[in-house]
C-alpha positions as CSV (number, residue, x, y, z in Angstrom):
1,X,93.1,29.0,-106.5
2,X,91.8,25.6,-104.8
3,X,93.9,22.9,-107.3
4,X,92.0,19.3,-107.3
5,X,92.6,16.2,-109.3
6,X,92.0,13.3,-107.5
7,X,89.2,11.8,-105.0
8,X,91.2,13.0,-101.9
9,X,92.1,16.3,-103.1
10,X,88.5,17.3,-103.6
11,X,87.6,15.6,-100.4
12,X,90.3,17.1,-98.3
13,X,90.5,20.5,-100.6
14,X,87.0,21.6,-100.9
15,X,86.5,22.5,-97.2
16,X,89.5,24.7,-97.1
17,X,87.7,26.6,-100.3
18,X,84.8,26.7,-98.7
19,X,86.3,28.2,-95.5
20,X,88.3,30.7,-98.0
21,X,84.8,31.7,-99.1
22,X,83.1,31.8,-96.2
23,X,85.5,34.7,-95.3
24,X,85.0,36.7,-97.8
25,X,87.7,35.7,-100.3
26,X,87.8,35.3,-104.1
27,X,88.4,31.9,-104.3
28,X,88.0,29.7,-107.3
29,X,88.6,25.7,-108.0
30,X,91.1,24.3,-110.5
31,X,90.9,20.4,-111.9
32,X,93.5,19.3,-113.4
33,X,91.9,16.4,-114.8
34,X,93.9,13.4,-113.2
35,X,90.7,11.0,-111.8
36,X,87.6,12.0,-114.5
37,X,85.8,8.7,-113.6
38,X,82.3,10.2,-112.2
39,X,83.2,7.5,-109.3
40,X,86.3,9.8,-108.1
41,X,85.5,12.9,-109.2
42,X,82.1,14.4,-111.0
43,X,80.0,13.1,-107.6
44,X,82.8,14.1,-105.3
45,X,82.6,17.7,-106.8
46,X,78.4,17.6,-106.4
47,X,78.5,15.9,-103.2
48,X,80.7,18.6,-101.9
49,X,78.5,21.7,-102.9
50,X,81.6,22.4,-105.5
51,X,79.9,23.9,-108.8
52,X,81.8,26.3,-110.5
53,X,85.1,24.2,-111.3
54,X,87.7,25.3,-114.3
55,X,89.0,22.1,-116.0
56,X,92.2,21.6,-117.4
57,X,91.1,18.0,-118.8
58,X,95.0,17.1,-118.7
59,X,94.6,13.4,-119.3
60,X,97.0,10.9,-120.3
61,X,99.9,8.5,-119.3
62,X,101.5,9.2,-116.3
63,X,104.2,11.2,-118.2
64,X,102.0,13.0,-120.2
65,X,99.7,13.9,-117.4
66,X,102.8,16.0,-115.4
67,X,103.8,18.3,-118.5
68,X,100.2,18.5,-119.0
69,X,99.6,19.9,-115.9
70,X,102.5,22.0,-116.0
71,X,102.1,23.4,-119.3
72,X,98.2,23.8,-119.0
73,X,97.4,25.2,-115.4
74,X,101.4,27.5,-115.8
75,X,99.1,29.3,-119.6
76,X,95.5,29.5,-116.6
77,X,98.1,31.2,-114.0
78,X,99.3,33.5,-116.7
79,X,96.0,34.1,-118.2
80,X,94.6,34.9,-114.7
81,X,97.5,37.0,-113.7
82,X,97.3,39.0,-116.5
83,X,93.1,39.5,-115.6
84,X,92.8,39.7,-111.8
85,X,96.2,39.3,-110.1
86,X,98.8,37.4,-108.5
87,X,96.8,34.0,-106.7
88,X,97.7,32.0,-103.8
89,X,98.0,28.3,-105.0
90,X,96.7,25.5,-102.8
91,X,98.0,22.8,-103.3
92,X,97.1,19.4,-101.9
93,X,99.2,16.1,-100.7
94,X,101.0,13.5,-102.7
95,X,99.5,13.4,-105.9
96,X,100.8,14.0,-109.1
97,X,98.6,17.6,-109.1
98,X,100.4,18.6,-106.0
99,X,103.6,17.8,-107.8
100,X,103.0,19.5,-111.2
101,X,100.8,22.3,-110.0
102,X,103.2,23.1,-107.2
103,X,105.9,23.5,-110.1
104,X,103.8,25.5,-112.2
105,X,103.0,27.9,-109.3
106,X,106.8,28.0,-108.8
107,X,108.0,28.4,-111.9
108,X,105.1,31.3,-112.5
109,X,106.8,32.9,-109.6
110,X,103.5,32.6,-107.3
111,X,103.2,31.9,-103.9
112,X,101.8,28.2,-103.1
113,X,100.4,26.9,-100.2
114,X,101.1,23.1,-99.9
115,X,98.0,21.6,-97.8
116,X,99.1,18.2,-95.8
117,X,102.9,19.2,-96.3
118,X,105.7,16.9,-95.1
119,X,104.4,13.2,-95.6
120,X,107.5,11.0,-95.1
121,X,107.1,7.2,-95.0
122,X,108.0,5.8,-91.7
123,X,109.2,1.9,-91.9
124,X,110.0,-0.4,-88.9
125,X,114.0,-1.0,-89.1
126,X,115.6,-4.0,-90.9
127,X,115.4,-5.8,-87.4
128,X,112.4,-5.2,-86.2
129,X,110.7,-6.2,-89.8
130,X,112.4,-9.6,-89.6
131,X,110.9,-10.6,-86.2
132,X,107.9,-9.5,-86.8
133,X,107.5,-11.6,-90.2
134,X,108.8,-14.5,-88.3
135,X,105.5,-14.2,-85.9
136,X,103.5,-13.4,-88.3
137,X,104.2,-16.0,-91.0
138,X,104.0,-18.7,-87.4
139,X,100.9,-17.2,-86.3
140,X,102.6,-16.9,-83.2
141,X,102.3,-13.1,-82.8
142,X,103.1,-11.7,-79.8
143,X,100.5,-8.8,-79.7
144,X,101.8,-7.2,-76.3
145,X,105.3,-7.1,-77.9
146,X,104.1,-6.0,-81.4
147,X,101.6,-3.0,-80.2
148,X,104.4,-2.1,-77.9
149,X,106.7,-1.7,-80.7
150,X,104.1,-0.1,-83.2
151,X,103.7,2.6,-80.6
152,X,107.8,3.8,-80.1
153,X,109.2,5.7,-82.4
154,X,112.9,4.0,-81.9
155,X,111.3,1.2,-84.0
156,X,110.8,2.9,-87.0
157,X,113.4,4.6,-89.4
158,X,112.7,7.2,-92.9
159,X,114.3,6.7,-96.2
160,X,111.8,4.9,-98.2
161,X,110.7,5.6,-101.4
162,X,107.4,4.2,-101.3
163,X,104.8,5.1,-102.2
164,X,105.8,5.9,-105.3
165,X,104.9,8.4,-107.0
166,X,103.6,9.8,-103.7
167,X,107.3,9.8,-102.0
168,X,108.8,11.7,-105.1
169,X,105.4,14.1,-105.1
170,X,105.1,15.5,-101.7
171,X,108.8,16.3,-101.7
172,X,108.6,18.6,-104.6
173,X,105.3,20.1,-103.7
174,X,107.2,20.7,-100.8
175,X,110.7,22.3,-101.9
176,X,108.0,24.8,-104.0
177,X,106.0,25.6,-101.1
178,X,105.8,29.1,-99.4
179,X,103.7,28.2,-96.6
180,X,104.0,24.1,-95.5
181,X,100.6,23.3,-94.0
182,X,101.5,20.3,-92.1
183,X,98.9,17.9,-90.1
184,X,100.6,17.2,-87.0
185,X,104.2,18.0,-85.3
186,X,105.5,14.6,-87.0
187,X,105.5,16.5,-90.6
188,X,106.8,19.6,-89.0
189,X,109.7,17.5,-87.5
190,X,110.3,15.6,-91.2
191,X,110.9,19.0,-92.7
192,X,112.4,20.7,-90.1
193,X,115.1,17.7,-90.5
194,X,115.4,18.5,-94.2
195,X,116.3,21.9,-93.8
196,X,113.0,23.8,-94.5
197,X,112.7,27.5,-92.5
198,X,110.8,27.4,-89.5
199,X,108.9,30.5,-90.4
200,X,107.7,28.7,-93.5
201,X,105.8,25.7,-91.4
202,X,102.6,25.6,-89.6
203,X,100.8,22.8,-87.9
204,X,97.5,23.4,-88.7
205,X,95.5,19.8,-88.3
206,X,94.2,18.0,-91.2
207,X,91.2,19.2,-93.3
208,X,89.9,15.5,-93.9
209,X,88.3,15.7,-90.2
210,X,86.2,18.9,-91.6
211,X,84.9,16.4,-94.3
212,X,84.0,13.9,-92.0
213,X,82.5,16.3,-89.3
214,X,79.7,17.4,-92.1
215,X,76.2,17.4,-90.9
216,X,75.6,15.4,-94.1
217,X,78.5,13.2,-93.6
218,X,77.8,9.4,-93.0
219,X,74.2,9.8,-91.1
220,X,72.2,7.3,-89.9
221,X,70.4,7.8,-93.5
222,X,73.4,6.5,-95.1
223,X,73.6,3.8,-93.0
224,X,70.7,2.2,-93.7
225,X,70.9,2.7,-97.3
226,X,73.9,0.5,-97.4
227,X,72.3,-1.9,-95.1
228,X,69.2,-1.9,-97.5
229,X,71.8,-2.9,-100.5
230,X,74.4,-5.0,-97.5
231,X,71.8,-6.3,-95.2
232,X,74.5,-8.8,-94.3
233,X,77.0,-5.9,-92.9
234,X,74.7,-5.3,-90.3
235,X,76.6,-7.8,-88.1
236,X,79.3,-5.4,-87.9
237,X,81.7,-8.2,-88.8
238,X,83.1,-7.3,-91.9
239,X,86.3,-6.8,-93.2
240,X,87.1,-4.3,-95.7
241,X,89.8,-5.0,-97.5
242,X,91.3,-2.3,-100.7
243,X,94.3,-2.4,-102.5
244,X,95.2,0.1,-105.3
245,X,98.7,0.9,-104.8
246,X,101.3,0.8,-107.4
247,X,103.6,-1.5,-105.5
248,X,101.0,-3.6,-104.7
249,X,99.0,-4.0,-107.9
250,X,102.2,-3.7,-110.1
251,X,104.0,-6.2,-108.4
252,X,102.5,-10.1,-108.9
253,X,104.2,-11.4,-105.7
254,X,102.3,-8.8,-103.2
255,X,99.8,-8.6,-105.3
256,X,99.4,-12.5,-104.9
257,X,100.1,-12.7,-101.3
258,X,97.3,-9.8,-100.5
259,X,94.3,-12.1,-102.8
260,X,96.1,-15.3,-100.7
261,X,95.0,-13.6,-97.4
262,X,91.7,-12.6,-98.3
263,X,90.9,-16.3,-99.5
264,X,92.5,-17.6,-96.0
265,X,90.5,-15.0,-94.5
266,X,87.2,-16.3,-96.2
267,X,88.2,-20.0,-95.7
268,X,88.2,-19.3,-92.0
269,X,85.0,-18.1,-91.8
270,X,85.1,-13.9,-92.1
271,X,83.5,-12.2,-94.0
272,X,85.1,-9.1,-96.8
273,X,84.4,-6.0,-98.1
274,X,86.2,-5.9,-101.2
275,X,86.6,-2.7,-102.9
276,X,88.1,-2.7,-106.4
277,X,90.0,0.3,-107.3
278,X,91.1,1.0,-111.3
279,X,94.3,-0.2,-110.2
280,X,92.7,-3.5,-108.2
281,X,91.1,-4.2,-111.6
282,X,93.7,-4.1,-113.7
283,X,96.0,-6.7,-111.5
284,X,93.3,-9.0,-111.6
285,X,92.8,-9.3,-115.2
286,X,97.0,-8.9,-115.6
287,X,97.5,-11.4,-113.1
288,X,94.7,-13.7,-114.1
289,X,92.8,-13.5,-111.1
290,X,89.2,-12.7,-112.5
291,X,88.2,-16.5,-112.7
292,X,89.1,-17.2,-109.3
293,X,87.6,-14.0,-108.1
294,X,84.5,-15.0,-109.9
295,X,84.8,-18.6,-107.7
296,X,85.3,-16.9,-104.4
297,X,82.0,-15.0,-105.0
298,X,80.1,-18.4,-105.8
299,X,81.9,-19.9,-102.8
300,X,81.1,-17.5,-100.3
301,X,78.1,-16.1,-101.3
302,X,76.4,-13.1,-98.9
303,X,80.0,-13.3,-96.8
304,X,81.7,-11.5,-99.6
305,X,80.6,-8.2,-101.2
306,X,82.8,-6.9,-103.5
307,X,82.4,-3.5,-105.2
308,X,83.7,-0.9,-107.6
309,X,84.6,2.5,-105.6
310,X,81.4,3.6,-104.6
311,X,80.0,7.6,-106.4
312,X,78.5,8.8,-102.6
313,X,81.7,9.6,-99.7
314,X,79.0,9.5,-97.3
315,X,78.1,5.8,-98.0
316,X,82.0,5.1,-98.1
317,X,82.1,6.4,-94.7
318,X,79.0,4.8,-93.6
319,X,80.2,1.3,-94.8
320,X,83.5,2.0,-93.0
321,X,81.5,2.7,-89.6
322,X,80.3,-0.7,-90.4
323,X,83.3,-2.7,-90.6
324,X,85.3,-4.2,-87.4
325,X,88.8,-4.0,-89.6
326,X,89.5,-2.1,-92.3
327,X,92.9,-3.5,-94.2
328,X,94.2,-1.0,-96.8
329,X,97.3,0.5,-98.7
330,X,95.3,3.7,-99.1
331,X,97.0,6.6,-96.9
332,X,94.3,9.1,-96.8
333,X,92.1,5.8,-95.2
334,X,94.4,5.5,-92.9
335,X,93.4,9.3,-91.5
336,X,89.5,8.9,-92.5
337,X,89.3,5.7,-90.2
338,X,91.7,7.0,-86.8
339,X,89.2,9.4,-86.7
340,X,85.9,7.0,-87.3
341,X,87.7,4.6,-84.2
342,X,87.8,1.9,-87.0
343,X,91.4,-0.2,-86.7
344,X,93.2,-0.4,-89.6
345,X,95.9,-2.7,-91.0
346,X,98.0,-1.2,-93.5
347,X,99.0,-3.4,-96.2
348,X,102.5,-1.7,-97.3
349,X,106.2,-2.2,-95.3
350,X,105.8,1.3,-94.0
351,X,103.2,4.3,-93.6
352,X,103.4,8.0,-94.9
353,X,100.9,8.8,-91.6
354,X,103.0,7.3,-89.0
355,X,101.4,9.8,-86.8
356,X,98.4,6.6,-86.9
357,X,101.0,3.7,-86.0
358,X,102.4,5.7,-83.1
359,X,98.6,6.5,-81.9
360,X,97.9,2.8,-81.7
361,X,94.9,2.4,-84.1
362,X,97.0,1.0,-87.4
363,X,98.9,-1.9,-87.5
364,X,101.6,-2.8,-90.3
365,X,100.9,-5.9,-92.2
366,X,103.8,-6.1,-95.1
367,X,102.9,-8.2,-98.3
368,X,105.1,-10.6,-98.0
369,X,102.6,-14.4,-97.9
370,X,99.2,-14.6,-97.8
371,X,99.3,-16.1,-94.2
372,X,101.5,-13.2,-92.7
373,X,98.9,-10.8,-93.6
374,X,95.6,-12.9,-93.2
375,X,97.4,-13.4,-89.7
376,X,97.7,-10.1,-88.6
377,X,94.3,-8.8,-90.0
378,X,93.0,-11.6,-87.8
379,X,94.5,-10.6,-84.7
380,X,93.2,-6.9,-85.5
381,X,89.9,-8.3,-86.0
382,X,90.1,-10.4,-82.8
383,X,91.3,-6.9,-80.6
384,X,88.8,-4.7,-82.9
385,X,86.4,-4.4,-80.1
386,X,88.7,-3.5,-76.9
387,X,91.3,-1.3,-79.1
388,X,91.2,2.2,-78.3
389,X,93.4,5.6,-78.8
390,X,93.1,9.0,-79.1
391,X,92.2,10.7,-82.5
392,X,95.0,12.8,-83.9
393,X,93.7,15.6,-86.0
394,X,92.1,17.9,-84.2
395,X,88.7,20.0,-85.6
396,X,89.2,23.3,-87.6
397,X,91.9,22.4,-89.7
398,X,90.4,24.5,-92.3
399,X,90.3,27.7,-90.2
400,X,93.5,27.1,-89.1
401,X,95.4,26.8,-92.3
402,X,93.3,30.0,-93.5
403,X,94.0,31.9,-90.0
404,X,98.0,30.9,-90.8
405,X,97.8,32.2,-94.7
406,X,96.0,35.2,-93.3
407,X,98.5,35.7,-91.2
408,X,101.1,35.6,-93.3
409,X,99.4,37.8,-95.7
410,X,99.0,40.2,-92.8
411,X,102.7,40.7,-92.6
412,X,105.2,43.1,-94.6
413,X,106.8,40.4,-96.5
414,X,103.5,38.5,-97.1
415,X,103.9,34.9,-98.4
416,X,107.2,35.9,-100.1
417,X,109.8,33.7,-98.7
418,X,113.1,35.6,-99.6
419,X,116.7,36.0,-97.8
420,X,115.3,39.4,-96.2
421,X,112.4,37.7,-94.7
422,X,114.5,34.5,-93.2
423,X,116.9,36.9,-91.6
424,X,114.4,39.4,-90.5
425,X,116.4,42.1,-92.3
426,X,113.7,45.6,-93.1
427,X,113.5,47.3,-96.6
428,X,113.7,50.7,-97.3
C-alpha cells in the first residue's frame, strides 16, 4: 500500500508505485484525504497516471485529521488483512500522513517502509546566525565568507523543532519504520546518531528526481504555455518567491518581514513570481495585507505575477526553469530545484535538506527584516548565472528503494525487525 495525502507525497510517492507495478507486484494507492483541493491533489493524481485510488476522506482540523487517519486507514489495514494479507506500508516524508499512517501501520503490527526517512533540520550555530544577520541587515555581505560557511558542516548544528509539524512527523514515522529509506548519507548519519539499527537503513536516493526525469515532465510544450499566459518571464529574470510555512504565515513578524522584502525587491526594479499557498492566503487576509497586495499589483504591473498553486506539476516545473532565484520555505522545492540548477534561497533559520546548503546551490535567508532577506535574495539573483554544484540525488531512486525492500523480503526474517534479526541469532 502506496499512502498519499499531500501534493509531495503523490508527487514523490507515485513513481515508487509505479516501479512496484512495473515488477510485477500487487500494489494499491491509499489517500488519506489531507490536501482535497483539485490544485494539490485530484490533478496531481491524473497527471501522474494514478487512477485507481482508495480514499479515506479524513478531513478536518489538524487534530482531527491525525485520529482520523489513525482510526480510518488502522479499520482499511484490518479490513485488507483480513481479505488478502499482511501489506507493506509506504509511507512518505514529513507530513501528517507519514505520521498517522506510520502509527497505524505500527500499531496493526505491519511492516512500514518510511520513503525520505531521517529529515533533521540543520541550523547555522548561535554565532554564525548573528554575523551573518549583521551583513545581511548592512547589505555588506561578504559572499566569499558566507558561501564558504554555507558549504562546512562545522557551521551548522541540529536540535530544531522547526518545521513544525514536519520536525515532530518525520521522527515518528521514523521510530515506526522497518525499513528507513533515506535520500542521502546525511539522513543515514541523523539516524544512525539517534540510535536506529544499521540493518534497518538504506540510502536509496530520492524519488522526486524520477518525477522530474518524466518524458512528460516540464517540456519545451510547457514552456511555452506558460510563456503564452507569462510572456514577461521569458527574460528569465524573475524571482519566484512562496511562502506557506506555519512559522512563517502564523507568525505576523516573519510573515511581515518576508512581504517587506518582496516590496523592496520590486521597488528596486525585479521582477516576482508570487505563488500563494492556502496558508499564503490566509496571512494576508489575517494580517491585512490584501489591500496592499492589491497596490503592489497596480504598481508594478507585468513585473509582478502572482498566482494561486498552479493544477499542472509540469508547468510548476516549467515556470521554475524559468526563474533566475527561486526564494521559498518549501522543503521538497528545495530538492525539485538542486536538481533543475535553479538557486534557491530558503526563507526559514534552518533547512530539513541540508544535504542542498552543503552542495552550494541554497542559501539561508532567516525572516528576520524585510531588508535582510530582500538582501540576500539579491545577492543570489546577482550570482544566479555563474553559481554552480553538483546535483545530489542520483537517478533510480525508485528502483533502488524497491531493490532494498526486495531485498529485505528475500531474506529469512523479512522486514520483521525483531531482537533475533538485530543480533543475527537463527530460529529453529
Amino acid at each position: 500500500m502506496v499512502l498519499v495525502g499531500t501534493k509531495p507525497d503523490i508527487i514523490k510517492q507515485a513513481p515508487i508505485y509505479h516501479e512496484l507495478v512495473s515488477r510485477g507486484h500487487r500494489a494499491l494507492v491509499c489517500h488519506t484525504g489531507q490536501h482535497f483541493d483539485h490544485s494539490l491533489s485530484g490533478a496531481m493524481l491524473s497527471e501522474f497516471g494514478i487512477e485507481d485510488v482508495e480514499d479515506l476522506r479524513a478531513t478536518g482540523s489538524a487534530t482531527d485529521l491525525v485520529s482520523r487517519i489513525t482510526d480510518r486507514l488502522g479499520r482499511y489495514l484490518g479490513e485488507l488483512t483480513e481479505e488478502i494479507g499482511q501489506p507493506i506500508l509506504y509511507v512518505h516524508g514529513d507530513t501528517t500522513t507519514a505520521m498517522a499512517g506510520s502509527l497505524a501501520g505500527f500499531t496493526k503490527g505491519l511492516p512500514v517502509v518510511h520513503v525520505e526517512a531521517g529529515l533533521r533540520t540543520l541550523s547555522p550555530s548561535r554565532a554564525v546566525l548573528h554575523d551573518w544577520l549583521e551583513q545581511f541587515h548592512s547589505d555588506e555581505i561578504d559572499w566569499d565568507a558566507y558561501r564558504k560557511q554555507l558549504l562546512t558542516r562545522s557551521t551548522y548544528e541540529r536540535g530544531s523543532r522547526e518545521p513544525s509539524p514536519e520536525q515532530f512527523n518525520t521522527r515518528t514515522a521514523d521510530a515506526a519504520a522497518n525499513l528507513h529509506a533515506a535520500p542521502v548519507e546525511l539522513n543515514r548519519e541523523y539516524l544512525l546518531e539517534e540510535g536506529f539499527f544499521p540493518g534497518t537503513i538504506a540510502v536509496v536516493g530520492n524519488s522526486v528526481v524520477d518525477a522530474l526525469e518524466r518524458p512528460e515532465s516540464a517540456t519545451e510544450a510547457d514552456i511555452a504555455n506558460v510563456l503564452e499566459i507569462y510572456p514577461q518571464m521569458a527574460s528569465r529574470e524573475f524571482i519566484r518567491i512562496c511562502v506557506h510555512r506555519k512559522e512563517n504565515t502564523d507568525d505576523r513578524h516573519r510573515f511581515t518581514a518576508l512581504m517587506e522584502a518582496m516590496e523592496q525587491l520590486l521597488e528596486e526594479g525585479h521582477s516576482i513570481l508570487f505563488i500563494r499557498l492556502n496558508g499564503t492566503e490566509s496571512a494576508i487576509d489575517r494580517f491585512g495585507y490584501r489591500e496592499w497586495l492589491e497596490g503592489l499589483v497596480s504598481r508594478h504591473g507585468e513585473r509582478l505575477v502572482t498566482s494561486p498553486v498552479w493544477d499542472s506539476y509540469a508547468n510548476v516545473l516549467a515556470a521554475m526553469r524559468l526563474c533566475s532565484v527561486v526564494a521559498t520555505d518549501s522543503g521538497s522545492i528545495q530538492e525539485e530545484v538542486n536538481v533543475m540548477g535553479v538557486p534557491c534561497v530558503t526563507l526559514r533559520f534552518g533547512s530539513d535538506r541540508g544535504e542542498s546548503l552543503l552542495a552550494g546551490g541554497n542559501f539561508l535567508a532567516p525572516p528576520t527584516t524585510g531588508a535582510a532577506v530582500a538582501n540576500v535574495v539579491k545577492g543570489v539573483h546577482a550570482l544566479s548565472r555563474e553559481l554552480s554544484w553538483d546535483p545530489i540525488y542520483p537517478s533510480g531512486a525508485s528502483a533502488m528503494l524497491v531493490d532494498a525492500v526486495e531485498e529485505r523480503l528475500g531474506t529469512a526474517a523479512g522486514l520483521v525487525v525483531s531482537e533475533e534479526w538485530r543480533y543475527g541469532l537463527e530460529r529453529s
